[in-house]
N, C-alpha and C positions, 0 to 999 in steps of 0.2 A: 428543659427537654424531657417528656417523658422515657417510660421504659419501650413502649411501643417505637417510638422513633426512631429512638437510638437504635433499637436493636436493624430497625428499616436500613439506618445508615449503614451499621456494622454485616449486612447483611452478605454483599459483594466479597466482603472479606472471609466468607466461608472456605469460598474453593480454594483461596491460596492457603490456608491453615490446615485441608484436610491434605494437599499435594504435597505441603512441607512434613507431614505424618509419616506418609505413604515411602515419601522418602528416606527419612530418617529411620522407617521401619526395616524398608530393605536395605540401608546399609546398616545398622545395628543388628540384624538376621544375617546377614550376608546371602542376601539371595541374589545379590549378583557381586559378582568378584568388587572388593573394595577398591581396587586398582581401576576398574571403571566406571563405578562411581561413588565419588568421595562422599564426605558428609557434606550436610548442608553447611555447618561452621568450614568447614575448609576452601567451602566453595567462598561463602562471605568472607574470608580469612584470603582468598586469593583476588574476592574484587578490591579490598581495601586498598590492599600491594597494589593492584592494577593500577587503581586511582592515584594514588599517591609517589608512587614509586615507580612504576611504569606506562605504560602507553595506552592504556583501556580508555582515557580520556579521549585521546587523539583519534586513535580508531573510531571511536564513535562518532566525533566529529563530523572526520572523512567520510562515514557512512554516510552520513545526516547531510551532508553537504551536496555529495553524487546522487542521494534519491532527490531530493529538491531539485536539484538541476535539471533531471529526466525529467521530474511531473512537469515543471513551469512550463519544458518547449512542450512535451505531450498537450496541456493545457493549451498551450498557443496554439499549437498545430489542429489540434483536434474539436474544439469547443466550434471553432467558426464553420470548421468543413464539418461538422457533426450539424450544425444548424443548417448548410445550405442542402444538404442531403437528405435531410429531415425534411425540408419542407416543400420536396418534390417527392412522394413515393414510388412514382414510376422510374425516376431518375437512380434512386437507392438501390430499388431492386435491379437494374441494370449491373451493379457493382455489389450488389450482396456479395456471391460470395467469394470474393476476392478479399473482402474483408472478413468475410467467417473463416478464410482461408488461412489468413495469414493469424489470427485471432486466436487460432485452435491449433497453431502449428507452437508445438513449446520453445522459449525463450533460447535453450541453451543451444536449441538444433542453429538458430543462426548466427552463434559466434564466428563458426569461422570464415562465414558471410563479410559481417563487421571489422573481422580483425583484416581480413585482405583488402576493405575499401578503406577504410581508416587506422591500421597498424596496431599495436601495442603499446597502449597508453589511456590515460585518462578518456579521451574523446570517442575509445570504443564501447567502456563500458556505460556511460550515459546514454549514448546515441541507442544503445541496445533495448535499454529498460526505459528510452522514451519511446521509440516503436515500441514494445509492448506496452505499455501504459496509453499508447495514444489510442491503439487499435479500440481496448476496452471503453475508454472516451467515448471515441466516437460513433461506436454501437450503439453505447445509450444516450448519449445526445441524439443521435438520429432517430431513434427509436421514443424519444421524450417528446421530441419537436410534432413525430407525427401521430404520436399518442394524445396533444392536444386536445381538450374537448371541443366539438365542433358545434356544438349549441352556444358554448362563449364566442366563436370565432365566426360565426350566425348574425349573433347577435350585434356584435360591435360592427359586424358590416351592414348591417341595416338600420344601426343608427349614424351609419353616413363613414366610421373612420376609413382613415384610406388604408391601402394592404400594407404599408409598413408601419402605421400603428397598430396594425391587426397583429403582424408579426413581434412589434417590441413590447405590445403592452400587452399582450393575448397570450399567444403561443406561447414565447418565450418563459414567462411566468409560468403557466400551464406545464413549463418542459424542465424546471428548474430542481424540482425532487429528481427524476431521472437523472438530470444533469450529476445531482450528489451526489447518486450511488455508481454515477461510472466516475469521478471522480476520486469517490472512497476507495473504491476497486483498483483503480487506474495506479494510486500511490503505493497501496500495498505488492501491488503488482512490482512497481516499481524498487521496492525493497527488498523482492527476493530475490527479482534479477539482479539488481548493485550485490549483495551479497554473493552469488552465486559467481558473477563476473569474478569480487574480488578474489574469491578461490581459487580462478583458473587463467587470468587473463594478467599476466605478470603485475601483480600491485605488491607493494612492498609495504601495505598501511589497511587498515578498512577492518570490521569484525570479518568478514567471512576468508579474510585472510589470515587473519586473529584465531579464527577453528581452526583453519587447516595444519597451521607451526604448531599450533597444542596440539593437536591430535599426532599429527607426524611423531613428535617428541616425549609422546605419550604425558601431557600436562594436561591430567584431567579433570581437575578445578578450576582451570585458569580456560579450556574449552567450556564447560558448562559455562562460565562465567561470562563467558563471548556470547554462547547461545541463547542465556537467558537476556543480556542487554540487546540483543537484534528483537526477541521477544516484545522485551518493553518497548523498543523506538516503534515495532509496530503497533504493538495494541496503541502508544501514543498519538500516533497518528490519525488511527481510526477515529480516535477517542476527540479529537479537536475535529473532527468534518461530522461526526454526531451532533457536538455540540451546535458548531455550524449552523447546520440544519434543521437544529431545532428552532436556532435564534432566528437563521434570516429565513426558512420556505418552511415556514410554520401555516402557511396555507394548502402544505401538501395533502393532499387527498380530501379536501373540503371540497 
């Protein structure tokens, strides 16, 4: 491998090397109290502990576990009625904006929506961050399906197919890059509401439950250390529907 390469490869790994500086400058300056924010060795000195010794494993899980649960049913819910909406315009816009409505109304305003129809427990904070994760869905799905090009959808009806291979072999394709980016969106989405839930909706487990006991108890390596693994599970995530989307709708925008 040349030097050009490598350095292409190594290239991503800029920004974390200049943020690990930046940091280590202000705490070695003290320019903000050492007591909120430790060094970066203290911090990796409190994921170790976490990993090994305590429950950083667990929490993550649990996180990882509750965002998945919200996308699937978002996913379920939303891809099909995002497609049958999509493929009537006038129908959609009858329902805009009940969906911009609830789309742009923030997650945390309808906790106590959720916790009065479904209590305190597990089943509130999914059902929460699958409504928000679906809403996102199914705008772009809807929005994918009737973004279709109508020259392909033209065409294959004038060489004879009927409307439902218009719709599974045309549209559909046609609607599948939008489909990823409400999908992309849909999970992250999904992640800061689990996170956010676990803060405030009695959970006894989760990172954003993981913040709040370190922060309360003034543990402030062991909270960075919470806020940077919600970090990585998301950039992770993103990071596998990119890829995704390179592999399977790599027809997108052709």
């Amino acid at each position: 491998m040349n030097t050009t390469a490598l350095l292409a490869r190594l290239r991503p790994l800029i920004g974390v090397v200049v943020l690990l500086a930046i940091w280590t400058i202000m705490h070695a300056t003290r320019a903000v109290d050492p007591v909120l924010l430790p060094s970066p060795a203290e911090a990796a000195t409190a994921f170790w502990t976490g990993i090994t010794e305590g429950t950083l494993a667990d929490d993550f899980f649990k996180t990882v576990v509750r965002t998945l649960w919200s996308f699937a049913i978002a996913v379920l819910v939303a891809v099909p009625l995002g497609i049958v909406f999509g493929a009537s315009q006038k129908f959609y816009e009858s329902i805009e904006f009940a969906i911009d409505f609830f789309r742009s109304t923030p997650a945390s305003a309808m906790f106590p929506l959720f916790l009065v129809i479904f209590g305190v427990g597990e089943l509130t904070k999914i059902a929460v961050a699958a409504f928000g994760a679906a809403l996102v869905i199914l705008f772009n799905v809807a929005y994918g399906v009737m973004g279709a090009r109508k020259q392909r959808q033209l065409a294959a009806r004038v060489m004879g197919a009927p409307r439902w291979r218009v719709l599974t072999d045309v549209t559909l394709l046609e609607s599948m890059p939008q489909v990823f980016v409400g999908m992309r969106s849909g999970v992250s989405l999904a992640l800061v509401i689990i996170i956010v839930a676990e803060m405030f909706i009695g959970s006894t487990d989760g990172l954003g439950q993981r913040v709040m006991n370190a922060q309360m108890i003034f543990d402030m390596p062991d909270m960075y250390v919470a806020i940077i693994a919600a970090g990585a599970l998301g950039y992770a995530m993103n990071l596998v529907f990119i890829l995704a989307e390179r592999r399977f709708v790599h027809w997108g925008g052709k």
